[in-house]
C-alpha positions as CSV (number, residue, x, y, z in Angstrom):
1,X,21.0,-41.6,26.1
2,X,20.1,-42.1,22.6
3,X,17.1,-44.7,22.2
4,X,15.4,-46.2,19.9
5,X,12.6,-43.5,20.5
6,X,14.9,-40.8,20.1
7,X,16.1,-42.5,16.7
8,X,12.4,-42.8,15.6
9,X,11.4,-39.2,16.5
10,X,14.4,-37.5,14.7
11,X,13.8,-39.8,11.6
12,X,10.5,-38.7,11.4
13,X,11.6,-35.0,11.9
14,X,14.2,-35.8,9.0
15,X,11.4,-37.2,7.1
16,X,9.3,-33.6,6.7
17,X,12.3,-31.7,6.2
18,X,12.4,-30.2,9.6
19,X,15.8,-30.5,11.9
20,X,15.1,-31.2,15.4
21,X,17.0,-28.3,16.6
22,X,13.8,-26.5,14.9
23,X,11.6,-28.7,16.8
24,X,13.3,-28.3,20.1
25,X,12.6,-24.1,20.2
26,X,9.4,-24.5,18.7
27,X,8.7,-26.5,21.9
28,X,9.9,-23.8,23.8
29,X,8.4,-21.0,21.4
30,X,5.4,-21.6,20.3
31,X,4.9,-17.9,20.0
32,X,6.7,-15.4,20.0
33,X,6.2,-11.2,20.8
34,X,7.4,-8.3,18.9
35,X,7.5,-5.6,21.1
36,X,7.3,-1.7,19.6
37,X,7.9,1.3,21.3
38,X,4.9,3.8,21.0
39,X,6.2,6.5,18.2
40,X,2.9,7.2,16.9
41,X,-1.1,6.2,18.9
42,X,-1.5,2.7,19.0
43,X,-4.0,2.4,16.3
44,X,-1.7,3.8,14.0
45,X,1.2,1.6,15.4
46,X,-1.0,-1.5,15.1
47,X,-1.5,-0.8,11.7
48,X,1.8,0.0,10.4
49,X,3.7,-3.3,12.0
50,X,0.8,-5.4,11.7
51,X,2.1,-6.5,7.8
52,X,5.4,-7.1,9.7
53,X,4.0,-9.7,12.0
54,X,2.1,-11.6,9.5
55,X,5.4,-11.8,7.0
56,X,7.7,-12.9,10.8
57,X,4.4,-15.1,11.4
58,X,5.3,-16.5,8.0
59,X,9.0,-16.7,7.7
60,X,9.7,-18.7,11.2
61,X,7.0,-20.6,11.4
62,X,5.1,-19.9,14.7
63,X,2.5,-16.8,15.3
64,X,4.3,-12.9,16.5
65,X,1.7,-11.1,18.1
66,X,2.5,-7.6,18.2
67,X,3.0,-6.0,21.5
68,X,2.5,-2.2,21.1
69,X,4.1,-0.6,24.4
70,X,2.6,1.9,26.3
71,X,5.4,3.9,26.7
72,X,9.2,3.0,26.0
73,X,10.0,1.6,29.1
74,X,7.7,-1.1,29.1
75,X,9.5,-2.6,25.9
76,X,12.7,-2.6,27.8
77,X,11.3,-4.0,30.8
78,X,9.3,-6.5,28.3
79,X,12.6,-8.3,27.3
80,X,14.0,-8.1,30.7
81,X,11.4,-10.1,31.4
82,X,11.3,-12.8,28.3
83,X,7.9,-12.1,27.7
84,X,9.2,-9.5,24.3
85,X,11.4,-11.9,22.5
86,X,11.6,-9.2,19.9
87,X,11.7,-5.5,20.1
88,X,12.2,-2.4,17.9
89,X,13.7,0.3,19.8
90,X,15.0,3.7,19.1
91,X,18.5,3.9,20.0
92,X,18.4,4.9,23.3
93,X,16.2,2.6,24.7
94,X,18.5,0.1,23.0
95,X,21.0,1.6,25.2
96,X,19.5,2.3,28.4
97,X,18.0,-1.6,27.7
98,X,21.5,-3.1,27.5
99,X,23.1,-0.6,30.3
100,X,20.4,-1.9,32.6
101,X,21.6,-5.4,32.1
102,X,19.1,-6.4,29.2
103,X,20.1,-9.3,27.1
104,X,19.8,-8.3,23.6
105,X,21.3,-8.5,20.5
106,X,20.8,-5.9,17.5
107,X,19.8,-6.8,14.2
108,X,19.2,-4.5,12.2
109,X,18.8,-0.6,11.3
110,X,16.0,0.5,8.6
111,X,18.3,2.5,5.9
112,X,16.7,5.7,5.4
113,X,16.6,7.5,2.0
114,X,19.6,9.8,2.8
115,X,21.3,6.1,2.3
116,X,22.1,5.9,5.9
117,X,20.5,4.2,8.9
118,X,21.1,7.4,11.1
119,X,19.1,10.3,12.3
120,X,18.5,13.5,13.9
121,X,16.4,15.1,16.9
122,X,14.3,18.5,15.8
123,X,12.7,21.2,17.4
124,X,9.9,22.6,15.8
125,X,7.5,25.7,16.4
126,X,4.9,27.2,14.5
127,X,6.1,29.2,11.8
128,X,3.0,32.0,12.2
129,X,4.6,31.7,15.5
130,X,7.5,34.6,16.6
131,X,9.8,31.5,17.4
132,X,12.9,31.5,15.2
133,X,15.4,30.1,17.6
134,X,16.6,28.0,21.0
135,X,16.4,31.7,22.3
136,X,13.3,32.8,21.0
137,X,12.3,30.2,23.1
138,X,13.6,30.9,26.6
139,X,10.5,30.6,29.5
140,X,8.3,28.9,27.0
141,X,6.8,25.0,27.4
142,X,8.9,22.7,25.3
143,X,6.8,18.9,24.4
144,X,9.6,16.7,24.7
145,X,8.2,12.8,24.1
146,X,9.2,9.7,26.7
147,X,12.2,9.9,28.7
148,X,13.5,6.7,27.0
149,X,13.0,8.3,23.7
150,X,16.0,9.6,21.5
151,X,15.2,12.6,19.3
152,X,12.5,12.9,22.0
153,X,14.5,13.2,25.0
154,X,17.9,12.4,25.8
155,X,19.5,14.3,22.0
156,X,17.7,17.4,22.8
157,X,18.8,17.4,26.1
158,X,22.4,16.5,25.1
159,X,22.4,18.4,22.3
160,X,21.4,21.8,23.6
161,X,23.2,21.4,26.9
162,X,26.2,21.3,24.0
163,X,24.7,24.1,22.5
164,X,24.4,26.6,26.5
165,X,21.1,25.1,26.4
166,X,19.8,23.6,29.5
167,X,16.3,22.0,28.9
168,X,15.3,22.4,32.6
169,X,16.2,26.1,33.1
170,X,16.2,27.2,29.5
171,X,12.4,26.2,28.9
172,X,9.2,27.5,31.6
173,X,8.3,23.4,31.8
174,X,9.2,20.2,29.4
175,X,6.5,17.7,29.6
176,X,6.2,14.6,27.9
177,X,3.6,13.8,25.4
178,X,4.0,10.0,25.4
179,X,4.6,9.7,21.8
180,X,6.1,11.6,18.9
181,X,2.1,12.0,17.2
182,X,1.1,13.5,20.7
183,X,3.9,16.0,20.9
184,X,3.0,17.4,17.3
185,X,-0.5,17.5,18.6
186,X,0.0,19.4,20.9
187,X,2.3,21.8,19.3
188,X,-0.7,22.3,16.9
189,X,-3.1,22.4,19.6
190,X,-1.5,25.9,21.6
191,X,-0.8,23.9,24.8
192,X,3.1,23.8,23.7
193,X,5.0,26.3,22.1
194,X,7.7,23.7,20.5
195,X,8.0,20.0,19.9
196,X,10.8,17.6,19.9
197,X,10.9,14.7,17.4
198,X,12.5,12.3,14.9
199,X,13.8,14.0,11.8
200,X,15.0,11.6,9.3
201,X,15.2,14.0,5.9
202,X,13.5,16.6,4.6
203,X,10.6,14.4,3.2
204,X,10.6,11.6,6.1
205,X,10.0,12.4,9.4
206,X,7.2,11.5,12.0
207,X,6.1,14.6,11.2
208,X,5.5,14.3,6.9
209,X,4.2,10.6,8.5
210,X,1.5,12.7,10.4
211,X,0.8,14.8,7.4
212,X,0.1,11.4,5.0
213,X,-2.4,10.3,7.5
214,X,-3.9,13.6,7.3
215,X,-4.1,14.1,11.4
216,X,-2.4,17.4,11.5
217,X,-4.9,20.1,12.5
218,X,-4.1,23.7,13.5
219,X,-6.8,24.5,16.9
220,X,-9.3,25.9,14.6
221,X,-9.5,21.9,12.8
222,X,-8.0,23.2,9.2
223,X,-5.3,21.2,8.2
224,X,-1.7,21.6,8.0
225,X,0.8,21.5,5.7
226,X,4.8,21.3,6.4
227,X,5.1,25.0,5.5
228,X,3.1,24.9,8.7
229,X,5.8,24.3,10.6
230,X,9.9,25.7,11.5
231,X,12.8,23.5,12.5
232,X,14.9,25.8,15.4
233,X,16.9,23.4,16.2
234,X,18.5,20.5,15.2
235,X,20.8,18.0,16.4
236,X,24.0,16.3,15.1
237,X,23.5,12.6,13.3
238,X,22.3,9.3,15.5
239,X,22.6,5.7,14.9
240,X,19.4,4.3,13.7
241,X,16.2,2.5,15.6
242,X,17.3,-0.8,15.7
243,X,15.3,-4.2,15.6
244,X,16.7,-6.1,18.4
245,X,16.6,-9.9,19.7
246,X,16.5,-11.6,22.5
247,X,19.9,-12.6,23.2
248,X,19.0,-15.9,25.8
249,X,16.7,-17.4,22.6
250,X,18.5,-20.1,20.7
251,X,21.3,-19.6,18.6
252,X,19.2,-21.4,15.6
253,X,16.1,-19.3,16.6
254,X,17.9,-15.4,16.6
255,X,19.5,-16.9,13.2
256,X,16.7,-17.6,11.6
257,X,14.8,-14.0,13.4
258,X,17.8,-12.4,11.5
259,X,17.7,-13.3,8.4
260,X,14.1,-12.9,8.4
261,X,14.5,-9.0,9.0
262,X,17.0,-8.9,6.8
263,X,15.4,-10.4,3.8
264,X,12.6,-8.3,4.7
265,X,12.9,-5.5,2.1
266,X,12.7,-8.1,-0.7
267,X,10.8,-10.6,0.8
268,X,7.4,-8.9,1.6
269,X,7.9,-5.0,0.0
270,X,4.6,-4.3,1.1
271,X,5.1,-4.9,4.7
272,X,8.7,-3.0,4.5
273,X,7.4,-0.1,2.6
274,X,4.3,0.0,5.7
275,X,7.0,0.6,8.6
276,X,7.8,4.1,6.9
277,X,4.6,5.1,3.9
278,X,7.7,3.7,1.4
279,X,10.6,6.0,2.6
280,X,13.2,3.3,3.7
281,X,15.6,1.5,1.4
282,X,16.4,-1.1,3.4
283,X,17.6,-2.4,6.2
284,X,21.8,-2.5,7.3
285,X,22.9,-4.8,10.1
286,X,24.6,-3.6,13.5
287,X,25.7,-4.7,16.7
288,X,25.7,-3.2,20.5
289,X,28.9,-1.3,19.4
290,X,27.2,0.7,17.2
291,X,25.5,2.3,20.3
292,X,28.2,3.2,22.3
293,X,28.3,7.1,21.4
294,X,24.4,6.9,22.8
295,X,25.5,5.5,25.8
296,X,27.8,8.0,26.5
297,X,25.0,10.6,25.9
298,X,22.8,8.8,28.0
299,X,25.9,8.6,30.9
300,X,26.1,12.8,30.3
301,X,22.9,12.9,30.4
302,X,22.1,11.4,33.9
303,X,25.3,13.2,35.1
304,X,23.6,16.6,34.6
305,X,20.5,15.4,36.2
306,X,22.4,14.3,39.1
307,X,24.0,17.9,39.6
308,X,20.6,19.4,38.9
C-alpha cells in the first residue's frame, strides 16, 4: 500500500540522488565479502587484492572486506552459503561451484598479455636437475596444489592422462601444497621433485610473480632466477580465472558489481595493475558457458578416480 510515508521516504531518497531500489539492498547489504581463492600465502594475497577492495569499497558504496580462503573449497562453500557475495575463482572451482549447485554468475576474466583471458597448467623441475620430461619423472613426488585448483590439479591430471600419463601411478606420491607459492617452495626446497602451476606467458606466471617478490630460494637460501627452472610439461589453453557474483543478490546490486569490475582497468590502474605486478590488459566479460569444456574435464576427471 502506498502511503503517505512511503511517498515521503522515496521523495527524500529522490532528493539526494539515490533510487530506492539502491536503498532497499543497501538495507540488506550493508557489506559485502570478496572471497579469493589462496594462489599465493595470505599475506601476499592480502596485499595484492587489498587495492581491489578499497576501489569496490568505493564504487558501490558499502565496505568489501576481503575474505582470503584457506583453501579453494572454502570459497565455494562461502557462496553456497551467502556469506561470499563475491568470489574470484580459477576456472575449475567456478565449475565444480556451479556443478555443486552454487548460484553464481561470472563476470569477468582478467585479459592476460598474450591478449587472451586463457591459460595453461605447467610442470616444472629444476633445471640442475636430470628431469627433462613426464618420463624422466616416473616414481618421483609430483607437488600438485588444491584439488579445486586448475593448472594445480584437475589440467595436469587431465592433461597427462591425455598424454599415457596417469598422475596416481605415473608419480611415487602427489601431494598438495595448498597454494601455487607453496608448491614452488617446495620444489626449491628438495621435498618435491616437480611442481604444478599457472602458466600464463613466458614473462607472467605465479612463478615470475614469486621471483618479483624475491621469495624464491634454492635450499642453500641463494636466490633464484627463471633459468632456475624447466617447464616438462605443459598443457593445452583454459578459460581464464573468473570474478564471479552472487547470483541470488539483486538484479540492481550484481549490475552495479559488474560494471564496477569492468571499469576496473581504467578506473583505479593501480589497483588493476596489483592483481598481476602490471601484466594484465584488462579484463573481458563471460558467462557459465564459457566453462563448459572444464566441466567436462572435471566430469573425466572424477570418472577416472572412480575406476581407480
Amino acid at each position: 500500500m502506498i502511503t503517505r510515508r512511503t511517498l515521503a521516504a522515496a521523495a527524500a531518497l529522490a532528493l539526494l540522488g539515490l533510487p530506492a531500489a539502491a536503498q532497499d539492498w543497501k538495507a540488506k547489504y550493508p557489506e559485502l565479502s570478496l572471497g579469493v581463492i589462496p594462489a599465493e600465502n595470505a599475506s601476499g594475497t592480502a596485499d595484492r587484492y587489498a587495492p581491489l577492495t578499497a576501489y569496490l569499497t568505493k564504487a558501490l558504496g558499502v565496505p568489501v572486506k576481503l575474505r582470503v580462503a584457506s583453501d579453494y573449497a572454502a570459497v565455494i562453500e562461502g557462496q553456497r552459503a551467502g556469506n561470499i557475495q563475491i568470489a574470484f575463482y580459477g576456472a575449475a572451482s567456478l565449475a565444480r561451484a556451479a556443478m555443486t549447485g552454487v548460484k553464481l554468475e561470472p563476470m569477468v576474466s582478467p585479459v592476460h598479455e598474450t591478449g587472451t583471458a586463457g591459460y595453461y597448467s605447467v610442470i616444472y623441475a629444476l633445471a640442475s636437475s636430470p628431469y627433462k620430461t613426464v618420463e624422466d619423472l616416473k616414481g618421483k613426488k609430483l607437488a600438485l596444489v588444491d584439488p579445486n585448483s586448475t593448472s594445480g590439479n584437475q589440467a595436469p591430471r587431465f592433461f597427462l592422462k591425455q598424454a599415457g600419463y596417469d598422475v596416481d601411478t605415473h608419480f611415487g606420491k602427489a601431494v598438495y601444497a595448498g597454494s601455487h607459492e607453496n608448491a614452488v617452495l617446495a620444489l626449491t626446497q628438495g621435498t618435491v621433485d616437480a611442481a604444478a602451476n599457472f602458466w600464463n606467458s613466458e614473462t607472467d606466471s605465479n612463478l615470475t610473480r614469486m621471483l618479483t617478490k624475491g621469495v624464491v630460494k634454492d635450499a642453500a637460501g641463494k636466490p633464484m632466477q627463471k633459468s632456475d627452472f624447466r617447464i616438462v610439461f605443459k598443457s593445452g589453453a583454459l578459460p581464464g580465472d573468473a570474478y564471479a557474483v552472487l547470483a541470488t543478490l539483486p538484479d540492481d546490486l550484481k549490475a552495479r558489481i559488474r560494471q564496477a569490475f569492468v571499469d576496473l582497468p581504467k578506473a583505479d590502474t593501480a589497483a588493476f595493475n596489483r592483481l598481476s605486478d602490471g601484466k594484465d590488459l584488462g579484463v573481458t566479460p563471460v558467462t557459465l558457458k564459457d566453462y563448459q569444456p572444464v566441466m567436462d574435464m572435471l566430469k573425466a576427471n572424477d570418472e577416472q578416480r572412480k575406476r581407480s
